[in-house]
C-alpha positions as CSV (number, residue, x, y, z in Angstrom):
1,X,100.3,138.8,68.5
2,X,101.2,137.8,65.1
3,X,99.1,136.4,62.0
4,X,100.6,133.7,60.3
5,X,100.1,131.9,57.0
6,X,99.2,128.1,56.6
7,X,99.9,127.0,53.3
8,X,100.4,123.8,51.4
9,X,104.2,124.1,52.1
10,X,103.4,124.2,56.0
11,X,100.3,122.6,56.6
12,X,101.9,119.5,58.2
13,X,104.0,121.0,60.8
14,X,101.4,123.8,61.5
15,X,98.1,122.3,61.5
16,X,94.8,124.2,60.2
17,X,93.6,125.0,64.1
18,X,90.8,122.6,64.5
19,X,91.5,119.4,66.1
20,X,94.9,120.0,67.0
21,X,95.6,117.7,70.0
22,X,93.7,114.7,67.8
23,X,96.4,114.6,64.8
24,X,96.1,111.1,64.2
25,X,92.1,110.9,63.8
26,X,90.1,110.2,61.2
27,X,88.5,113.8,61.0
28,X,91.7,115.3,61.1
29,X,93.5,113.2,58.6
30,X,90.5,113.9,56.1
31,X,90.4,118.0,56.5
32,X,94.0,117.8,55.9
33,X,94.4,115.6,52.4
34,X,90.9,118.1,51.5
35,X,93.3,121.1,52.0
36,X,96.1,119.9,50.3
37,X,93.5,119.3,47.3
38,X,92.2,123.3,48.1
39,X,95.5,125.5,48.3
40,X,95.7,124.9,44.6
41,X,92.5,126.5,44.5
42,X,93.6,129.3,46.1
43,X,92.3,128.6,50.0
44,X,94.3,130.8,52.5
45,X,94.1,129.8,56.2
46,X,95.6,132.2,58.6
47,X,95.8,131.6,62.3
48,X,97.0,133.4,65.4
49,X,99.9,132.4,67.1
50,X,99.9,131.2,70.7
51,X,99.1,131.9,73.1
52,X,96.3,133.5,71.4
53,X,94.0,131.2,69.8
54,X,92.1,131.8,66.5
55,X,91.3,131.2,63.0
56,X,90.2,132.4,59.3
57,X,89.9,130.5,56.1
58,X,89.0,131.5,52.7
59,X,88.8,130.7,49.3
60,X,87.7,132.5,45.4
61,X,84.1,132.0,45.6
62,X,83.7,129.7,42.4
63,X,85.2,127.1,44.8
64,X,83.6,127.9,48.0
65,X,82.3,125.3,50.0
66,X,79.3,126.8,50.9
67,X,76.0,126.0,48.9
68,X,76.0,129.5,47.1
69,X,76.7,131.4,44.1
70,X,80.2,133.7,44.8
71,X,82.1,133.5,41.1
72,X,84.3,137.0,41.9
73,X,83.8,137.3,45.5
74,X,87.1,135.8,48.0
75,X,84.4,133.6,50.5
76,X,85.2,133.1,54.0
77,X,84.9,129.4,55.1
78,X,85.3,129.7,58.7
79,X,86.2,132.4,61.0
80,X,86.8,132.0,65.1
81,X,88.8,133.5,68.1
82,X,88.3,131.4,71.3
83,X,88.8,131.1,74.6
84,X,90.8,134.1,76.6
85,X,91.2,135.4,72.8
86,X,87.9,136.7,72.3
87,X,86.7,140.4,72.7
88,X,90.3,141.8,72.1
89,X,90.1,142.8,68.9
90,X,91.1,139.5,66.7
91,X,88.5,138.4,64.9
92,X,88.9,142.2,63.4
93,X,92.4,141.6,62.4
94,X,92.1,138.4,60.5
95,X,88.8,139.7,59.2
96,X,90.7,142.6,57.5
97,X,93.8,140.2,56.2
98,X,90.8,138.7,53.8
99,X,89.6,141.8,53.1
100,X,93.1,142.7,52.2
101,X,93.8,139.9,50.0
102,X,90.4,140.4,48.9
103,X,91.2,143.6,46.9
104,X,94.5,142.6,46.3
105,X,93.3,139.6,43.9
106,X,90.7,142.1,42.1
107,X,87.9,140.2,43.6
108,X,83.8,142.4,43.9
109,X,84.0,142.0,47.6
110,X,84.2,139.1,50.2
111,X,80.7,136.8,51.5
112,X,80.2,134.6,54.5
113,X,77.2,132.6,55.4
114,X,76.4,132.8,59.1
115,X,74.1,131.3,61.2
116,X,72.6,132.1,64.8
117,X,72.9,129.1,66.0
118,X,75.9,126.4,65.8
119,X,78.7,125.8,63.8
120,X,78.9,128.8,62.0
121,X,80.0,132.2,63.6
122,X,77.1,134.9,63.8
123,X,76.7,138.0,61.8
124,X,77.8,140.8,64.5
125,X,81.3,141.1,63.6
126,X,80.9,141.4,59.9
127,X,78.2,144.2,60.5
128,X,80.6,146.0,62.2
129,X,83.0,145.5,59.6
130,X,80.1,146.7,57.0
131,X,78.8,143.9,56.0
132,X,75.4,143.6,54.7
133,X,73.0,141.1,54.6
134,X,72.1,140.0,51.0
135,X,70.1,137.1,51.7
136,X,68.6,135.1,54.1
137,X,67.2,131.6,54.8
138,X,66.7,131.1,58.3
139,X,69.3,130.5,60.5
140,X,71.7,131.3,57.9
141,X,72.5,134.8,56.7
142,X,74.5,135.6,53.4
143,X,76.3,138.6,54.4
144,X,78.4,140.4,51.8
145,X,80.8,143.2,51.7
146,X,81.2,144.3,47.9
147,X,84.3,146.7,46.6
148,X,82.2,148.0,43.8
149,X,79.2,148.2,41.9
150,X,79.1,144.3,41.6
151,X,76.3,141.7,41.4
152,X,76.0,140.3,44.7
153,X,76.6,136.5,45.1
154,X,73.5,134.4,46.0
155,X,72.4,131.0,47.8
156,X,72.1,128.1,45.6
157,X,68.5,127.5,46.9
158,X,66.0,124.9,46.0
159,X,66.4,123.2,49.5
160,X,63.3,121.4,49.8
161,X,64.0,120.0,46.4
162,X,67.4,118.7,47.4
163,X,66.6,117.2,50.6
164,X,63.6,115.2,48.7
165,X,65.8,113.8,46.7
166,X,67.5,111.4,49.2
167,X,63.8,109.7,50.0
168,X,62.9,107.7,52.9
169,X,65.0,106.8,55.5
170,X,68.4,109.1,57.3
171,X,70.8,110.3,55.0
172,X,74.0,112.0,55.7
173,X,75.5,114.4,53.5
174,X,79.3,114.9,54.3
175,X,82.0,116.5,53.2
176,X,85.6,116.6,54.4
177,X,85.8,120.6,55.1
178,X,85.4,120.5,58.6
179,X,87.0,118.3,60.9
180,X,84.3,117.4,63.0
181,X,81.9,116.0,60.3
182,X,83.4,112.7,60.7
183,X,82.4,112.2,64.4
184,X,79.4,114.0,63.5
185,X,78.3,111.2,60.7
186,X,79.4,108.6,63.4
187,X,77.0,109.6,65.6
188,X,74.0,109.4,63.4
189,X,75.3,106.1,61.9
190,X,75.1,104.6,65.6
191,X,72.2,105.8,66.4
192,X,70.5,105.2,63.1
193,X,71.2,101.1,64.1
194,X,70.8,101.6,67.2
195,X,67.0,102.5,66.2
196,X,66.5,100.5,63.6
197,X,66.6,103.3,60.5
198,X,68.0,102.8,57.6
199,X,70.5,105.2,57.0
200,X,72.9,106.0,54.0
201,X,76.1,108.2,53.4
202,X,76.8,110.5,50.4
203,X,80.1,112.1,50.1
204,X,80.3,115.9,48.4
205,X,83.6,115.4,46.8
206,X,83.7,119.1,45.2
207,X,82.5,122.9,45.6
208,X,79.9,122.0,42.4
209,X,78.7,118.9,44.6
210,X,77.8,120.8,47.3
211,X,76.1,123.7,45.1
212,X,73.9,120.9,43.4
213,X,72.8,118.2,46.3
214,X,73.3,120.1,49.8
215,X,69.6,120.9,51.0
216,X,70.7,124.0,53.3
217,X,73.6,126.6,52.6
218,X,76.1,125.2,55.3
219,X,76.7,122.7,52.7
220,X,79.0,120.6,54.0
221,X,77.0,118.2,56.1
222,X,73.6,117.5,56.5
223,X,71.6,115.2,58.4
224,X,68.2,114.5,56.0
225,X,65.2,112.2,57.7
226,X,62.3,111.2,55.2
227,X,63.6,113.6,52.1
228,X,63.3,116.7,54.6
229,X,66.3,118.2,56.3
230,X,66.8,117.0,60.3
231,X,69.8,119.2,61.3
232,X,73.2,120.8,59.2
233,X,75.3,120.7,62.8
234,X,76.4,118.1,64.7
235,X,74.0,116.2,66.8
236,X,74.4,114.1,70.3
237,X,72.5,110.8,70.2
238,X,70.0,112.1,72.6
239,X,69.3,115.4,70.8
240,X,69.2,113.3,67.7
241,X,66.6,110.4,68.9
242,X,64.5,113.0,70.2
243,X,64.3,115.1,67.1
244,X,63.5,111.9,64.6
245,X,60.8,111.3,67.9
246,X,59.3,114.8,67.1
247,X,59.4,114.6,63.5
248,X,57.3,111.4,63.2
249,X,54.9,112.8,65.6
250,X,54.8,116.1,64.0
251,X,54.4,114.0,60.7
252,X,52.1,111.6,62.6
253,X,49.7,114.9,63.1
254,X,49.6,116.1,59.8
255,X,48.4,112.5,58.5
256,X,45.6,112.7,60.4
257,X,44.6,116.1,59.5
């Protein structure tokens, strides 16, 4: 097994992991022009070769695309091992290349937010890799491994403030960091006609986008019904009607209260 590097000069030929078989869609072509916009910044993808079948990418924190405070800390994106990959040892190994480059680049220590649920990876393998966890705001975890005596980093916060802001109606909040956010707004856009809603789109074009407007500390998309936050994952149309069916009765409720 060998760890290679995915940089500006080879992201075309090598891809970034995700969405390798779908080259020529939309979700693809956007993640890639949004990495050729982050290497300058100092973003580092590394992937396992094949056959084996995994991922990390970082970046300095004070361009992380995650809705937190990390100016000093290196800020891990997005780490996975899939498939026949997992449980050998992997995820370890391009764990410990950030941690490397971490120190390398003088940095306090390296963060990730994690979530037990979807489209983030969970908190067990940075435990064992010591990993703490500095903050939390259910599902998500800020977990943080500092080199010294250092101010830990911090979520941006003021959630229900943020999602307020976007008023009545659905609104998705996108960005181009991951792949599958474009099918992911696609889906809510159908279904949003499909019902009737009126629904908008707002793009995060930067890392200070997403630390002002996004109303949960994933960030990068966001799925906001009536100024409260719906979902931060991607949603099928029938898990999507069916929580707009349970908010208005939920809100429904409360009104008559």
């Amino acid at each position: 097994m060998k760890i290679i590097d995915v940089t500006a000069a080879t992201v075309e030929e090598l891809g970034f992991f995700c969405f390798m078989s779908k080259r020529q869609s939309e979700g693809y072509r956007r993640k890639l022009d949004w990495l050729k916009s982050r290497f300058a910044e100092g973003l580092r993808i590394k992937m396992l070769t094949l056959p084996e079948r995994g991922f990390i990418e970082y970046i300095p924190g004070e361009y992380a695309w995650r809705a937190v405070n990390a100016e000093g800390y290196m800020f891990i994106h997005c780490l996975w091992v899939v498939g026949k990959s997992k449980g050998r040892g992997f995820g370890g190994e391009l764990l410990q290349e950030c941690l490397r480059d971490a120190e390398k680049a003088g940095k306090k220590g390296v963060a990730m937010v994690t979530s037990d649920r979807v489209w983030l990876a969970n908190d067990r393998l940075l435990k064992k890799h010591g990993f703490i966890v500095q903050e939390q705001y259910p599902p998500f975890k800020l977990m943080v491994k500092s080199f010294a005596d250092a101010a830990p980093p911090s979520f941006a916060g003021g959630w229900d403030a943020k999602a307020a802001q976007f008023g009545d109606g659905l609104t998705i909040i996108r960005s181009d960091q991951c792949p599958y956010i474009t099918d992911a707004a696609a889906t809510v856009l159908e279904t949003a006609k499909e019902l009737g809603i009126p629904c908008k789109t707002v793009e995060l074009s930067s890392s200070e986008d997403i630390r002002r407007m996004a109303p949960s500390p994933y960030g990068v998309f966001s799925i906001v019904y009536q100024g409260r936050l719906l979902s931060y994952y991607y949603m099928l149309p029938k898990d999507l009607k069916k929580a707009l069916l349970d908010f208005n009765k939920n809100l429904d409720s409360t009104e008559e209260t």
